[in-house]
C-alpha positions as CSV (number, residue, x, y, z in Angstrom):
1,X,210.7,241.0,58.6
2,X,208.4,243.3,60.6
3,X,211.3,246.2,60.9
4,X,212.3,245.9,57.3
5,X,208.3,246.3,56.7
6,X,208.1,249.5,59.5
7,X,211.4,250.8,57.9
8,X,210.1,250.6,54.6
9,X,206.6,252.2,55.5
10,X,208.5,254.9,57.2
11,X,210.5,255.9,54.3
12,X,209.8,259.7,52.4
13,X,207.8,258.6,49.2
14,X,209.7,260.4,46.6
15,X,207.4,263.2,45.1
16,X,207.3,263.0,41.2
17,X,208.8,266.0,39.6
18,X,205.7,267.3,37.8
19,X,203.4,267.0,40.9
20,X,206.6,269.7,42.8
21,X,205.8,271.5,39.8
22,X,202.1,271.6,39.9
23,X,202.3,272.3,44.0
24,X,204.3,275.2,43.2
25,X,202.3,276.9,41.1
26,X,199.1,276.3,42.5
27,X,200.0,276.4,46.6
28,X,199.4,281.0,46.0
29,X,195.9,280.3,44.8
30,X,195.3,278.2,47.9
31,X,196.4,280.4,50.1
32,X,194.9,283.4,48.6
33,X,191.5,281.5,48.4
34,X,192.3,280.5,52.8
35,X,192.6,284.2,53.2
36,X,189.2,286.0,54.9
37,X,190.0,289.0,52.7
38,X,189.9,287.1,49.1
39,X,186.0,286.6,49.2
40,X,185.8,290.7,49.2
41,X,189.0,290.8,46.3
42,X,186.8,288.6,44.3
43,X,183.6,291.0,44.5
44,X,185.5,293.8,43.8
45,X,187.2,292.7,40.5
46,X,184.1,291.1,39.4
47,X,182.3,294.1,40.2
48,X,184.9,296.3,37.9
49,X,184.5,293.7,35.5
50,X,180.8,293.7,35.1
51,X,180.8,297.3,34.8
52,X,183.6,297.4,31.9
53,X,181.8,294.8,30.1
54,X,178.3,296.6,30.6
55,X,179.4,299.7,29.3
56,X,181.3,298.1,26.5
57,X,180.4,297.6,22.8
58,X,179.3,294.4,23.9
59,X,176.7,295.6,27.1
60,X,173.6,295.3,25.4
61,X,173.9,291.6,25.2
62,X,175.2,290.8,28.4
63,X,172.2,292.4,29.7
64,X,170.2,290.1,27.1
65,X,172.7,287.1,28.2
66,X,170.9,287.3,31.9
67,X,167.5,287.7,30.6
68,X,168.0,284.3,28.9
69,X,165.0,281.9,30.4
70,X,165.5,278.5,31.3
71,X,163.4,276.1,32.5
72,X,163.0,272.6,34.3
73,X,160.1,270.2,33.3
74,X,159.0,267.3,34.2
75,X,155.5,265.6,32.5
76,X,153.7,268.9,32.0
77,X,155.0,270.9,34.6
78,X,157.7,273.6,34.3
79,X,159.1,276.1,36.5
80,X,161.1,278.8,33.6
81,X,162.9,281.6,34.7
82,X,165.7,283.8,33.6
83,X,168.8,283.5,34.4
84,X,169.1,286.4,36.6
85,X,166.2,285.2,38.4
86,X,167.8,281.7,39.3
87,X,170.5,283.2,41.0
88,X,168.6,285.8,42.6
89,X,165.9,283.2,43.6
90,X,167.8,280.0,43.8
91,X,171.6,280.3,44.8
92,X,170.9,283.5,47.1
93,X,169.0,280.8,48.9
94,X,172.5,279.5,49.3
95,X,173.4,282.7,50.8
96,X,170.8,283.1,52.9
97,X,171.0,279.4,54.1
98,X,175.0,280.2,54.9
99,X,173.8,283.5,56.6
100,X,171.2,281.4,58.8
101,X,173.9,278.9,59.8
102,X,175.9,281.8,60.6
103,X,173.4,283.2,62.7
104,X,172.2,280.0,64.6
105,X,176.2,279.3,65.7
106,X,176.4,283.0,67.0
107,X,173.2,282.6,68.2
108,X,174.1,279.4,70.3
109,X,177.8,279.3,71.1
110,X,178.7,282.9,70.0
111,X,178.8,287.0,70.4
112,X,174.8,286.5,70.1
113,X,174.7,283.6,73.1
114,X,174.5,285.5,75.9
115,X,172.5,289.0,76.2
116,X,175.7,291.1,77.7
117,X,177.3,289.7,74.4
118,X,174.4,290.5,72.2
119,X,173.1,293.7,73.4
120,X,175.6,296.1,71.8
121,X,176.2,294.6,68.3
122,X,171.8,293.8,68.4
123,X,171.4,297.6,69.1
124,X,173.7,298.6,66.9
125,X,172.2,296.6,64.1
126,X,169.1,298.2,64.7
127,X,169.8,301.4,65.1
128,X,171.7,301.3,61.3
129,X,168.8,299.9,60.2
130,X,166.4,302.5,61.6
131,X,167.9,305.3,61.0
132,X,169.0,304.8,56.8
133,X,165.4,303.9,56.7
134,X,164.0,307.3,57.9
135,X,166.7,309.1,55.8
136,X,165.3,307.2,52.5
137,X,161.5,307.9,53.5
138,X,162.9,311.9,54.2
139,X,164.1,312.1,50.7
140,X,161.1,309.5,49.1
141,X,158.1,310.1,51.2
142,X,155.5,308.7,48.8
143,X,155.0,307.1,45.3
144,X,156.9,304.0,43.4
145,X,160.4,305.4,45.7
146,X,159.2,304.6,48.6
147,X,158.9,301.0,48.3
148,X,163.5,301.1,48.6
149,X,163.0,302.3,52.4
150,X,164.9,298.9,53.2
151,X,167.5,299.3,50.5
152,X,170.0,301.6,52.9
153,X,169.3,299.3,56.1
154,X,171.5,296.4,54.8
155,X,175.5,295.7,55.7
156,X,177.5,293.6,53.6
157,X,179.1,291.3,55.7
158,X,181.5,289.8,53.8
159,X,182.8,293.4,52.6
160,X,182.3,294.9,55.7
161,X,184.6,292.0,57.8
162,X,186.9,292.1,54.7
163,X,188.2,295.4,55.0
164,X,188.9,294.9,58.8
165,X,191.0,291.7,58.4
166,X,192.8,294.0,56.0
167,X,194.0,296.3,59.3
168,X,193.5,293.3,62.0
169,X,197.3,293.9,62.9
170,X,196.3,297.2,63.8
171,X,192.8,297.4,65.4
172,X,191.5,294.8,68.5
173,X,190.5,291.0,67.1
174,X,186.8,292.2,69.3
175,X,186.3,294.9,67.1
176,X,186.2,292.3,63.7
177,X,183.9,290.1,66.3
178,X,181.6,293.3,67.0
179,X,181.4,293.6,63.2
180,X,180.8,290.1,62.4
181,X,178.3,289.9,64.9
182,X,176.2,293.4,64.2
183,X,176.4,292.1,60.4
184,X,174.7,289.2,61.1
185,X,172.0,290.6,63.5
186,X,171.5,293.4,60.8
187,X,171.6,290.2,58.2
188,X,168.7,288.9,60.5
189,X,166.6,292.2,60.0
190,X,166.8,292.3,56.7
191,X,165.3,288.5,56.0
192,X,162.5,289.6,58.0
193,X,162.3,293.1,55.6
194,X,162.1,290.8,53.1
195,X,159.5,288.3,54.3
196,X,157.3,290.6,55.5
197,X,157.6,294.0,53.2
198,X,158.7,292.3,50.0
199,X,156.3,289.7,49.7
200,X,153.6,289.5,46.8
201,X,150.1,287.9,46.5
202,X,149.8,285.0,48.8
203,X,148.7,281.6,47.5
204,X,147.5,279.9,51.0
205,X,147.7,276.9,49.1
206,X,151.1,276.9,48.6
207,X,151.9,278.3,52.5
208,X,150.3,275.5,54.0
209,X,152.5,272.9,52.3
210,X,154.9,275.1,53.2
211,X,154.2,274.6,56.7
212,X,153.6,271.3,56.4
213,X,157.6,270.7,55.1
214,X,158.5,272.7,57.8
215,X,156.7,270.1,60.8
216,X,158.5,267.6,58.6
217,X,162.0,269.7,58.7
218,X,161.4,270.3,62.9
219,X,160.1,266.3,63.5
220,X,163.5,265.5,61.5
221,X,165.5,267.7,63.9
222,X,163.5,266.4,67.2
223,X,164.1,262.6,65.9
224,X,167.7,263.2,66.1
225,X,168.0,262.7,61.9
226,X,171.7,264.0,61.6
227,X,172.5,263.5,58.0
228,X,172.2,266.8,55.8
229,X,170.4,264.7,52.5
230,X,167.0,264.7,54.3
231,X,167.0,268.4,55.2
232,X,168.4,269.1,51.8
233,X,166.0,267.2,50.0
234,X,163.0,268.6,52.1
235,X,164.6,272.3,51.6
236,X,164.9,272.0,47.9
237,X,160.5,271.5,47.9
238,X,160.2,274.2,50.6
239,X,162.1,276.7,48.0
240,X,159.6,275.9,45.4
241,X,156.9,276.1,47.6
242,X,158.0,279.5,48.7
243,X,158.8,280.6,45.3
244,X,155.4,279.7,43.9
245,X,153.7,281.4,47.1
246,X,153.9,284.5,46.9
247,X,156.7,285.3,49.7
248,X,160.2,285.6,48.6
249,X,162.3,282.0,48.0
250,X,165.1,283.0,49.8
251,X,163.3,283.0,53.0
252,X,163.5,279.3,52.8
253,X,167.8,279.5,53.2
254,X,166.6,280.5,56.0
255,X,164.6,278.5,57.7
256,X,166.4,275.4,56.6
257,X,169.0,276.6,58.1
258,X,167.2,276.7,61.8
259,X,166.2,272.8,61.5
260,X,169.8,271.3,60.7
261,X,171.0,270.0,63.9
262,X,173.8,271.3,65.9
263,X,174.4,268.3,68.3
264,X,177.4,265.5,67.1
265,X,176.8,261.5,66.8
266,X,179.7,261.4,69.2
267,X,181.5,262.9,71.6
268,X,185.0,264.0,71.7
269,X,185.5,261.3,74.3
270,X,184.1,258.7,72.3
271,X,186.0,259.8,68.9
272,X,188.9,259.5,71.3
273,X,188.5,256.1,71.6
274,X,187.2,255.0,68.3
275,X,190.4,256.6,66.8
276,X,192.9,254.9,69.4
277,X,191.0,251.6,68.4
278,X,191.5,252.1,64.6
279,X,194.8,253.3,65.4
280,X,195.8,250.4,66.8
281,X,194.1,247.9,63.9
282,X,195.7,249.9,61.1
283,X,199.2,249.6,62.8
284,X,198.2,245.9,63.1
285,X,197.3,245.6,59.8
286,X,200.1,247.2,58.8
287,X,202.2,245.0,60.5
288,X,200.9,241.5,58.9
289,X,202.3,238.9,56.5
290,X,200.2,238.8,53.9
291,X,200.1,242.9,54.2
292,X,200.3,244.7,50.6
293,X,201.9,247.7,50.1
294,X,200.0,248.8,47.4
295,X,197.2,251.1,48.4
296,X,194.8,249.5,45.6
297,X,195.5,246.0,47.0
298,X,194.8,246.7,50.8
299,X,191.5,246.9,51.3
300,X,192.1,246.7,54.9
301,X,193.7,249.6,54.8
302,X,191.3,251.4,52.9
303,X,188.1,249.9,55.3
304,X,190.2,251.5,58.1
305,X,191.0,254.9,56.5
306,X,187.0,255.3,55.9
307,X,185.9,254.4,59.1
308,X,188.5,257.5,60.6
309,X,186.9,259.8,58.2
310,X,183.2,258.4,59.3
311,X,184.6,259.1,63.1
312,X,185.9,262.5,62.1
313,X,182.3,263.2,60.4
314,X,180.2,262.1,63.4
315,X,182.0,263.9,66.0
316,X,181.3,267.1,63.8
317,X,178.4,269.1,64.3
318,X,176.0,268.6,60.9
319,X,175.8,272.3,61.3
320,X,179.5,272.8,61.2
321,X,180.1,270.4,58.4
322,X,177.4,272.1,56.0
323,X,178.2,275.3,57.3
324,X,182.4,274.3,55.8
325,X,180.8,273.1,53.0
326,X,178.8,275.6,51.7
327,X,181.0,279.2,52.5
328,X,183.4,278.5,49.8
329,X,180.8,278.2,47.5
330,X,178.9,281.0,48.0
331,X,181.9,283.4,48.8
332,X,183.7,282.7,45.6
333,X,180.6,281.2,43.0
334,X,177.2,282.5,44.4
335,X,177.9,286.0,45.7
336,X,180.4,287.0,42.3
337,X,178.0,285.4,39.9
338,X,175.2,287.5,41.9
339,X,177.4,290.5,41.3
340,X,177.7,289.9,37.6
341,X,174.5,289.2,37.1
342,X,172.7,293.1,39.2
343,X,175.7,295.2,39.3
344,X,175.9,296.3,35.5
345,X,175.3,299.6,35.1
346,X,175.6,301.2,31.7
347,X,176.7,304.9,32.0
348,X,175.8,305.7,28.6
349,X,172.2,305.5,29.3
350,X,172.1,307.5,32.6
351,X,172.3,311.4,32.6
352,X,174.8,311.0,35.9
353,X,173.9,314.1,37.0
354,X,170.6,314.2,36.7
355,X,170.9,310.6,38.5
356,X,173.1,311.8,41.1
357,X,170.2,314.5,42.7
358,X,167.9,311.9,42.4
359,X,166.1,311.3,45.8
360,X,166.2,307.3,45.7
361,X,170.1,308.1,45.3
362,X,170.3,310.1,47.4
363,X,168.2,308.3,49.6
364,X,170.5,305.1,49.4
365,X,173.7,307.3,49.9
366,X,173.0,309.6,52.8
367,X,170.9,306.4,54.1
368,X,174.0,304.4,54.0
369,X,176.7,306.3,54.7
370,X,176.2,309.1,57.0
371,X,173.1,307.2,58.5
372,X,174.4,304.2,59.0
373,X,177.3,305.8,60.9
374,X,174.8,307.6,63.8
375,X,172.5,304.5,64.0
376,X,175.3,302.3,65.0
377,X,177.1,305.1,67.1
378,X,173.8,306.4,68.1
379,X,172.2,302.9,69.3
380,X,175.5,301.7,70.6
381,X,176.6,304.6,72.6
382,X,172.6,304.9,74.2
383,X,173.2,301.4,75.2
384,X,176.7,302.0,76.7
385,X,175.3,304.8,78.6
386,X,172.1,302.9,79.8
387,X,174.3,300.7,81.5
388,X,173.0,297.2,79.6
389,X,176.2,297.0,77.7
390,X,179.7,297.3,77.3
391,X,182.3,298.5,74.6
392,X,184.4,295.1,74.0
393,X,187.9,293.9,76.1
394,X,190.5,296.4,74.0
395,X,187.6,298.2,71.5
396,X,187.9,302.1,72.1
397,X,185.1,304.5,70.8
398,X,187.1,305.7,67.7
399,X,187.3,301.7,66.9
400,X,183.7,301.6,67.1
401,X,183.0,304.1,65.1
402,X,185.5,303.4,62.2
403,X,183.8,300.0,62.2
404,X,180.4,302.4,62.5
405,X,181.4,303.8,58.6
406,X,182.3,300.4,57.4
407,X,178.4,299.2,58.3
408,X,177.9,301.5,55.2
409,X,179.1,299.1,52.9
410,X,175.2,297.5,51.5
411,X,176.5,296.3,48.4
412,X,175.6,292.6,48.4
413,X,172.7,292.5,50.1
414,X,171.1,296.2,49.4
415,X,171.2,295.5,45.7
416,X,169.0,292.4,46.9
417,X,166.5,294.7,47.9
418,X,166.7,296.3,45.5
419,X,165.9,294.0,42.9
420,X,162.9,293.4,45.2
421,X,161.6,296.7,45.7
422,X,161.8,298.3,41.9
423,X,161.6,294.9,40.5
424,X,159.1,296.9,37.8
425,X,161.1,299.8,37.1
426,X,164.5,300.2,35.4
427,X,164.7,303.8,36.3
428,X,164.2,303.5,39.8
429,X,166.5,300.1,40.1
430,X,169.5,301.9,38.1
431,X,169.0,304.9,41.0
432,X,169.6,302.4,43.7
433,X,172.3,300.6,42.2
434,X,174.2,304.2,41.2
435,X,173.4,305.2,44.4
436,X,174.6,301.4,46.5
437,X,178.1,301.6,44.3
438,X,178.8,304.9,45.3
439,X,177.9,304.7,49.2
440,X,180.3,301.3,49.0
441,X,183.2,303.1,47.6
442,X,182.6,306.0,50.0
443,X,182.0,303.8,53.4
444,X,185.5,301.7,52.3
445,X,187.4,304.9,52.0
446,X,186.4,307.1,55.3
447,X,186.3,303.5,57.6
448,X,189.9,302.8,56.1
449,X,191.0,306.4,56.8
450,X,189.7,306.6,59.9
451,X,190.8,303.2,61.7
452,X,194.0,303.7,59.9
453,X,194.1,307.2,62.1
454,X,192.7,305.7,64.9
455,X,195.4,303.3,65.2
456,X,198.2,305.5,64.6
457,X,200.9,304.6,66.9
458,X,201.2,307.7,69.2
459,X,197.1,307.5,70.0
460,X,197.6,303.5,71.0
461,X,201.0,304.5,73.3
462,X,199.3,307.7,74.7
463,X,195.8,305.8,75.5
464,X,194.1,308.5,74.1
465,X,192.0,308.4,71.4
466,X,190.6,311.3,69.4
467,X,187.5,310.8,69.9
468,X,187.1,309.1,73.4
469,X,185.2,311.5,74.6
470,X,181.9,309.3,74.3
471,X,182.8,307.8,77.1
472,X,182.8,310.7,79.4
């Protein structure tokens, strides 16, 4: 009776012909959405989308459609904003809480763990940062324009890593880690900008229940609490504490992001053994009399198969888990609905070239591109040469400084800033954005074109590079 049962068990379910179907057609979207790349494809056409659709018939009320308030309330209090300022101030917290996971995982077990590791990608970083920042104040020294200094100091990470996947069968995997790693350090930088530049009249009020969630948010990590709710629920009030302070809300992705735990329940050895146990008491169960094959009648079965995915979850870092649960989100909803929402620029209102000469573009451009470029080199070959670091296993100079064009790419996070810094002026926040489209395009197309001839085949057989010369 028991080998009929295991015979029975082991037999092929036979799919139904619709669910073939549906697999069929939906198993390229799956794939395409498992791909590093598809985040940045996404970004792109929703960029070219939001700039058709601004500069169609039908721009002047998309613009409108953002402006649209909405509000919560509860009794008689009520927190309204627009719609452009919920994603800018409430799911770019998402972003910033995914960028400060990030961070605290490179930080702890990554390219940012130890200081040989660190030290090039960290001087990098801030060398792109300082640099684009003196270029902007060069072409805005005073007046409303200065305020963007910190519009050219941002990398888009997600673009940035993007366009090296595209080439990763060409270029060394430690060059897409350099990247990864100077994007989040620069990343790092720029929430600080923000906090500490960016930051309007301060209610102390507010800060010191701030402060006072934050104790809470550090006494839950030292008590060992390992379940997200508490953290979540604790980060939603710090947000509207922040956002009612005075300093930006954002900063709170942030700093949630520091308190969630990165220890495990369980070990690996202990999973081990909790799975062989369950194992063997689902075979078991399996294996009874009065066993039903029906999946709705078994609840032994099903008691089983929830325990394994409790064991799975507890040998899982809460970090990890939130961290797996949150990218997907904000690479394909948050950051394209942050796009739609700041990129539209309607060309029929700007003179272009009158807008092209002027100094906050060309501020962001020459900031970006160009200065991005000698920051990173500049930073990254001083710290070569100073002996405190080394290029990467496999990374030759002209990798570095193809990667070194694509740290122009701001997009994402320099039309943040800019948002921030000419919140109060139209003219000025067109500039940046004119300027932040253009400097993208242009960092894509010389990083392409130069790792592309980087990597040509007779350079990698002749171990010579153009370029290698930095390292004499």
């Amino acid at each position: 009776m028991n080998q009929k049962r295991v015979e029975r068990n082991l037999m092929k379910q036979k799919p139904y012909p619709l669910e073939e179907f549906f697999g069929a057609i939906i198993s390229p979207f799956e794939r395409f959405l498992r791909q590093t790349t598809s985040g940045g494809i996404i970004l792109v056409v929703m960029t070219i989308c939001t700039l058709l659709i601004a500069n169609s018939p039908w721009g002047q009320e998309f613009h409108h459609f953002w402006e649209r308030p909405v509000g919560i309330t509860f009794d008689s209090w009520i927190l309204a904003l627009s719609l452009r300022e919920w994603i800018n101030e409430g799911l770019m917290a998402l972003f910033f809480l995914v960028v400060g996971l990030e961070l605290k995982r490179e930080i702890l077990v990554g390219e940012l763990s130890s200081f040989q590791n660190a030290i090039l990608p960290v001087a990098g970083a801030i060398g792109g940062m300082i640099m684009p920042a003196f270029i902007y104040v060069f072409f805005n020294p005073g007046g409303p324009e200065a305020t963007g200094w910190a519009i050219p100091t941002a990398t888009d990470i997600a673009f940035a890593v993007g366009i090296l996947v595209l080439l990763s069968r060409r270029i060394p995997r430690n060059l897409v880690i350099f990247l990864m790693a100077l994007a989040i350090a620069d990343d790092l930088g720029a929430v600080l900008m923000i906090a500490l530049f960016y930051t309007q009249a301060i209610n102390l009020t507010l800060l010191e229940i701030a402060g006072g969630l934050l104790l809470v948010l550090i006494f839950l990590n030292r008590g060992g609490i390992r379940h997200v709710l508490p953290y979540a629920v604790i980060g939603i009030f710090l947000w509207l504490a922040l956002l009612k302070s005075g300093i930006h809300a954002t900063v709170a992705g942030i700093i949630l992001a520091l308190m969630i735990p990165t220890r495990p329940s369980n070990t690996p050895l202990q999973f081990d053994m909790r799975i062989r146990e369950l194992k063997q008491a689902f075979l078991a169960t399996t294996l009874s009399e009065d066993c039903s094959d029906h999946p709705l009648s078994n609840h032994s079965m099903a008691a089983i198969a929830e325990e394994v995915e409790g064991a799975a979850k507890a040998v899982q870092s809460p970090l990890q888990r939130l961290e797996h649960t949150l990218s997907p989100w904000v690479t394909f909803v948050v950051i394209p609905l942050f796009a739609a929402a700041n990129v539209g620029i309607r060309f029929p209102t700007l003179n272009i070239v009158q807008m092209m000469v002027h100094p906050v573009t060309l501020g962001v451009i020459i900031g970006l591109v160009p200065g991005k470029f000698i920051g990173i080199t500049g930073m990254s070959w001083l710290a070569v040469k100073a002996g405190i670091a080394q290029l990467p296993s496999g990374v030759r100079w002209c990798h570095l400084l193809g990667a070194a064009w694509l740290g122009g790419i701001g997009f994402t996070m320099a039309l943040f800033v800019s948002q921030l810094a000419f919140a109060g002026d139209q003219t000025l926040l067109e500039a940046a954005k004119l300027g932040i489209l253009i400097s993208s395009v242009i960092a894509i197309s010389i990083g392409l074109v130069w790792l592309l001839l980087a990597t040509k085949t007779r350079y990698v057989q002749s171990g010579n590079c153009p370029i290698d010369f930095l390292s004499g």
